[in-house]
PyMOL CGO cylinders between C-alpha atoms (Angstrom):
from pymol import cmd
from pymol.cgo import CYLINDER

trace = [
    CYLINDER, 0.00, 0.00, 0.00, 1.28, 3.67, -0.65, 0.3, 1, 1, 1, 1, 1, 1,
    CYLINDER, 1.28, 3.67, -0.65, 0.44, 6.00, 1.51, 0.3, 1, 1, 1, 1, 1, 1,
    CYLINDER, 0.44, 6.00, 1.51, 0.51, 10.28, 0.60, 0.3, 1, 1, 1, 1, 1, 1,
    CYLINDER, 0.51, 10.28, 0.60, 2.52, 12.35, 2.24, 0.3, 1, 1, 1, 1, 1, 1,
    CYLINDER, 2.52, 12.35, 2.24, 1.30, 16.13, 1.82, 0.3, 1, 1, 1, 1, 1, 1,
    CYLINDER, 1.30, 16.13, 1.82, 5.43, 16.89, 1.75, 0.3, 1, 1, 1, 1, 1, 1,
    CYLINDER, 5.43, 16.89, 1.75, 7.06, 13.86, 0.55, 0.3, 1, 1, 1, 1, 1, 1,
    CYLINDER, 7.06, 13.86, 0.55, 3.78, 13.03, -1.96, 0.3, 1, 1, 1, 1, 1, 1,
    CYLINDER, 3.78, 13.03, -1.96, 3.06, 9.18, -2.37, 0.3, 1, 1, 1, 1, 1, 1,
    CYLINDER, 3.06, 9.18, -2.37, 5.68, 6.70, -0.32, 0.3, 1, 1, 1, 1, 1, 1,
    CYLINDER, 5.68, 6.70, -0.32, 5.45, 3.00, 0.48, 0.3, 1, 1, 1, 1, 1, 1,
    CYLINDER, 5.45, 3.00, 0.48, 3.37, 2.22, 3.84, 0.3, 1, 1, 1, 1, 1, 1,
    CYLINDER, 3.37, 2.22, 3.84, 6.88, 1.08, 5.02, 0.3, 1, 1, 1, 1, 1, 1,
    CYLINDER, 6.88, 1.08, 5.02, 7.89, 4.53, 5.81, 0.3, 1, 1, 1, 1, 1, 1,
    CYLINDER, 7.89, 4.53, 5.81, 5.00, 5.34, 8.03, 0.3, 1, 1, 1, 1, 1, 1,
    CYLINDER, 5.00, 5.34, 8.03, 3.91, 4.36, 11.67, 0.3, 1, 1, 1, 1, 1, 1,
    CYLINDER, 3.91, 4.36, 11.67, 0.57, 4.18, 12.59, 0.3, 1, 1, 1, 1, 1, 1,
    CYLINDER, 0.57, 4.18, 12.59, -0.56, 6.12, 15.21, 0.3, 1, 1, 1, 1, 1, 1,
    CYLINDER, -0.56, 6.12, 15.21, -3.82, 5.36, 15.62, 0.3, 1, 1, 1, 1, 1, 1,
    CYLINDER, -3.82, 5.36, 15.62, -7.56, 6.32, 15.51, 0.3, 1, 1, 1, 1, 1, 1,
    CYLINDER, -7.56, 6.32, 15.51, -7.26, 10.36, 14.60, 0.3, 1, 1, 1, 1, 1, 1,
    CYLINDER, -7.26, 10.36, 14.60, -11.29, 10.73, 15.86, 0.3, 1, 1, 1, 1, 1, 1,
    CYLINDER, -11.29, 10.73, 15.86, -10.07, 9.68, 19.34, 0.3, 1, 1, 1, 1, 1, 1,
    CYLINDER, -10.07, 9.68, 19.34, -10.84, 12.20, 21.88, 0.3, 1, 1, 1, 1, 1, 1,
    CYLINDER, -10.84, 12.20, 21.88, -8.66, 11.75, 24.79, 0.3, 1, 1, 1, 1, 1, 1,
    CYLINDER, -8.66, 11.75, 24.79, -10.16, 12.71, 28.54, 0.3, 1, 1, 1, 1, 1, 1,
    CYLINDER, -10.16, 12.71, 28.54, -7.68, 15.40, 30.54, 0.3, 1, 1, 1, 1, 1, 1,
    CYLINDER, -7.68, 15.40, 30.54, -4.84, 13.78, 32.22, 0.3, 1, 1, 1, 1, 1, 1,
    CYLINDER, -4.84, 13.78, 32.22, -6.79, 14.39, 35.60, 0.3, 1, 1, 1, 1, 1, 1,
    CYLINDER, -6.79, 14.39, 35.60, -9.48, 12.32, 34.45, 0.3, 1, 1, 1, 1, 1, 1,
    CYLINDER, -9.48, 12.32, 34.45, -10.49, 9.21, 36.20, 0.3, 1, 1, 1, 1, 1, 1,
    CYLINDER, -10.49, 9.21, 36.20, -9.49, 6.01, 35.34, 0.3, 1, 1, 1, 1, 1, 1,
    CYLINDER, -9.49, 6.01, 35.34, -13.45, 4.44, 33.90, 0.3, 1, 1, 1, 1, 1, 1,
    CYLINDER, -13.45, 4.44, 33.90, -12.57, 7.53, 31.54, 0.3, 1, 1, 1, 1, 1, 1,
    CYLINDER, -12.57, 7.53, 31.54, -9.10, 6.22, 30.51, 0.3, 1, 1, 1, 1, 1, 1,
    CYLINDER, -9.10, 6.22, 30.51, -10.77, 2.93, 30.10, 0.3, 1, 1, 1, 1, 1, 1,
    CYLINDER, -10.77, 2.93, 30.10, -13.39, 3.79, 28.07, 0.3, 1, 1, 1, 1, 1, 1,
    CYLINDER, -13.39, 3.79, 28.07, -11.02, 6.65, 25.73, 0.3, 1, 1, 1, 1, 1, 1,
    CYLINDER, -11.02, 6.65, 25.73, -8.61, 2.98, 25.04, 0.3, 1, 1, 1, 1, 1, 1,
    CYLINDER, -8.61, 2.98, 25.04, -10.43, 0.18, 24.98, 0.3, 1, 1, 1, 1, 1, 1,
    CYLINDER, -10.43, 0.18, 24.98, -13.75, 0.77, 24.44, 0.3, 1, 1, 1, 1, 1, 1,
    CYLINDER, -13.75, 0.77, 24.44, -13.98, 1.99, 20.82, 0.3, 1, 1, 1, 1, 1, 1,
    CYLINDER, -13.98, 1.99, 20.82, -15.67, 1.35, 17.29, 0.3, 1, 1, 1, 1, 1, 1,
    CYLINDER, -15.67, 1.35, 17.29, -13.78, -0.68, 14.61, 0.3, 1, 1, 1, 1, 1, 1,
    CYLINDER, -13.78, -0.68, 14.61, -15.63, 1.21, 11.86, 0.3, 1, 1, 1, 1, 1, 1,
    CYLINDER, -15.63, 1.21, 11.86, -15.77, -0.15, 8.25, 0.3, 1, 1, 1, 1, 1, 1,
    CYLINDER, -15.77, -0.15, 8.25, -15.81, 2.04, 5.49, 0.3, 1, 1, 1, 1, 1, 1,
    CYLINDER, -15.81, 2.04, 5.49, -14.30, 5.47, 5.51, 0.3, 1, 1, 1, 1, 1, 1,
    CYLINDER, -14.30, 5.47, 5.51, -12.08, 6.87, 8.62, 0.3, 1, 1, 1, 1, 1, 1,
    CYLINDER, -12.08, 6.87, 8.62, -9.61, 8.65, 9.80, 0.3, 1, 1, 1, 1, 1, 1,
    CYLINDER, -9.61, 8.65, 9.80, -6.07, 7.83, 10.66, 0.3, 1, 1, 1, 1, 1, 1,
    CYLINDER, -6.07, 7.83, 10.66, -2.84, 9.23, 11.99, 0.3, 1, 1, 1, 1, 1, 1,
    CYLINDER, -2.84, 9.23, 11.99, 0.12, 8.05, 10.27, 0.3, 1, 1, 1, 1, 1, 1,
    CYLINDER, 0.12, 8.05, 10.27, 4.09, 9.09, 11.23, 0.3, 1, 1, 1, 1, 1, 1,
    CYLINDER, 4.09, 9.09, 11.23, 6.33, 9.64, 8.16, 0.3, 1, 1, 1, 1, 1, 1,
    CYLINDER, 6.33, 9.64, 8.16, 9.08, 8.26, 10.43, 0.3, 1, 1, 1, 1, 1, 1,
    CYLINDER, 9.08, 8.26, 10.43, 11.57, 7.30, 6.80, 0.3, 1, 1, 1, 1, 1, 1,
    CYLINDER, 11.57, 7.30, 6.80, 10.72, 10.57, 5.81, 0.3, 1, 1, 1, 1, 1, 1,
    CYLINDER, 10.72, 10.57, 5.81, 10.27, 14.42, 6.61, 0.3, 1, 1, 1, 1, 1, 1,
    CYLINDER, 10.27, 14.42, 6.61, 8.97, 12.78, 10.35, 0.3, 1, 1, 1, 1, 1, 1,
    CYLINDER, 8.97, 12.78, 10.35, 5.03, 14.76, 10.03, 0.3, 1, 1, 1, 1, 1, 1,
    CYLINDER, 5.03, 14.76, 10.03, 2.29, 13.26, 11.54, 0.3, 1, 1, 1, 1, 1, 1,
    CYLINDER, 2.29, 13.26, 11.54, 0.03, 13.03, 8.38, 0.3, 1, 1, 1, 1, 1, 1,
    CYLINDER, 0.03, 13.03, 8.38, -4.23, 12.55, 9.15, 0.3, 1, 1, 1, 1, 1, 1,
    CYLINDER, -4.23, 12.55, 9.15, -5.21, 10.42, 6.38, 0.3, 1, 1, 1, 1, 1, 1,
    CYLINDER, -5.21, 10.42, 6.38, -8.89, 9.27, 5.56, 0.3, 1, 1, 1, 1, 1, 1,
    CYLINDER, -8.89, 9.27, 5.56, -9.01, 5.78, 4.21, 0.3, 1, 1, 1, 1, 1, 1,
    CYLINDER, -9.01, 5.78, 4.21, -11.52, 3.19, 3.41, 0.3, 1, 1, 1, 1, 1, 1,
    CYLINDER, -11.52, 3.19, 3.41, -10.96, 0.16, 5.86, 0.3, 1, 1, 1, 1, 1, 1,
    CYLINDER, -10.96, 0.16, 5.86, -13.01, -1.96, 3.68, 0.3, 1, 1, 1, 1, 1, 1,
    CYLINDER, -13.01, -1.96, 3.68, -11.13, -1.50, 0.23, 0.3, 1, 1, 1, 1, 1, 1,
    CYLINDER, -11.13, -1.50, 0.23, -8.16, 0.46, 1.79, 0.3, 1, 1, 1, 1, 1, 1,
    CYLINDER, -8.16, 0.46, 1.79, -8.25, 3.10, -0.79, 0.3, 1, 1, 1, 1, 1, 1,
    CYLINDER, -8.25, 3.10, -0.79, -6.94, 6.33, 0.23, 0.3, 1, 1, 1, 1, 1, 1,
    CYLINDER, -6.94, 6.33, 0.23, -9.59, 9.18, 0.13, 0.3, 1, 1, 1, 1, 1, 1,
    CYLINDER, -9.59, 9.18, 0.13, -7.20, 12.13, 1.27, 0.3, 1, 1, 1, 1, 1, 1,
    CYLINDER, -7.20, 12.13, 1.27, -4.46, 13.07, 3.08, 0.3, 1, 1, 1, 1, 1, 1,
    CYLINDER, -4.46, 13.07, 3.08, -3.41, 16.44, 5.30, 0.3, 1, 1, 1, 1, 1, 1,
    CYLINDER, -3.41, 16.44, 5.30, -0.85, 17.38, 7.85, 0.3, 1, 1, 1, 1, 1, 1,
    CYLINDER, -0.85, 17.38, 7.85, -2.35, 16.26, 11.55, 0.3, 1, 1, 1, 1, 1, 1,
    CYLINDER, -2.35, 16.26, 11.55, -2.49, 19.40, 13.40, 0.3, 1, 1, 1, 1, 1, 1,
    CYLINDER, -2.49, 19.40, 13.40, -0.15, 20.29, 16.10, 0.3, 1, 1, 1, 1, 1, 1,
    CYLINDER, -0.15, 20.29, 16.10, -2.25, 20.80, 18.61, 0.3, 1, 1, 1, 1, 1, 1,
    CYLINDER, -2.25, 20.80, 18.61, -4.02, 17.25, 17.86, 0.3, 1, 1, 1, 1, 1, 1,
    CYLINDER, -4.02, 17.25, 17.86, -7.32, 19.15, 17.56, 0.3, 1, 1, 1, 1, 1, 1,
    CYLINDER, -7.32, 19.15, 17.56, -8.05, 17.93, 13.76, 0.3, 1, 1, 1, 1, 1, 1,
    CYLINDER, -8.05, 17.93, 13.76, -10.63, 15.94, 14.16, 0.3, 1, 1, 1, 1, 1, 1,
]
cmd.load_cgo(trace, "trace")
């Protein structure tokens, strides 16, 4: 599978990291731990499209949000994860 980088443009899947579920919304640090539980274990495995945080670690080293169809894996777009993690 190739994957796009919005820098690097289109680079083997071997050059990224995944990173997880980009839709994720992570409690505060001071939150309790049924929170934590539920933010990391308790989630959807969606089919279809979604969105995913990959790290171009062979590469320029961005965290890259990219929407891809889990069912046929084909790569709907691709844009630079925000710093702030806040792209969802």
């Amino acid at each position: 599978m190739r994957l796009p980088c919005p820098i690097c443009g289109s680079r083997s899947v071997s050059e990224f990291a995944y990173e997880g579920d980009a839709t994720v919304v992570r409690p505060p640090l001071e939150a309790d731990a049924d929170a934590w539980f539920a933010a990391v274990y308790q989630r959807e495995n969606p089919r279809g499209p979604h969105a995913e945080l990959w790290h171009h670690i062979q590469g320029c080293r961005a965290f890259v949000r990219i929407e891809r169809d889990t069912t046929t894996h084909e790569i709907l777009g691709a844009r630079l994860a925000s710093p702030a993690g806040d792209d969802a």
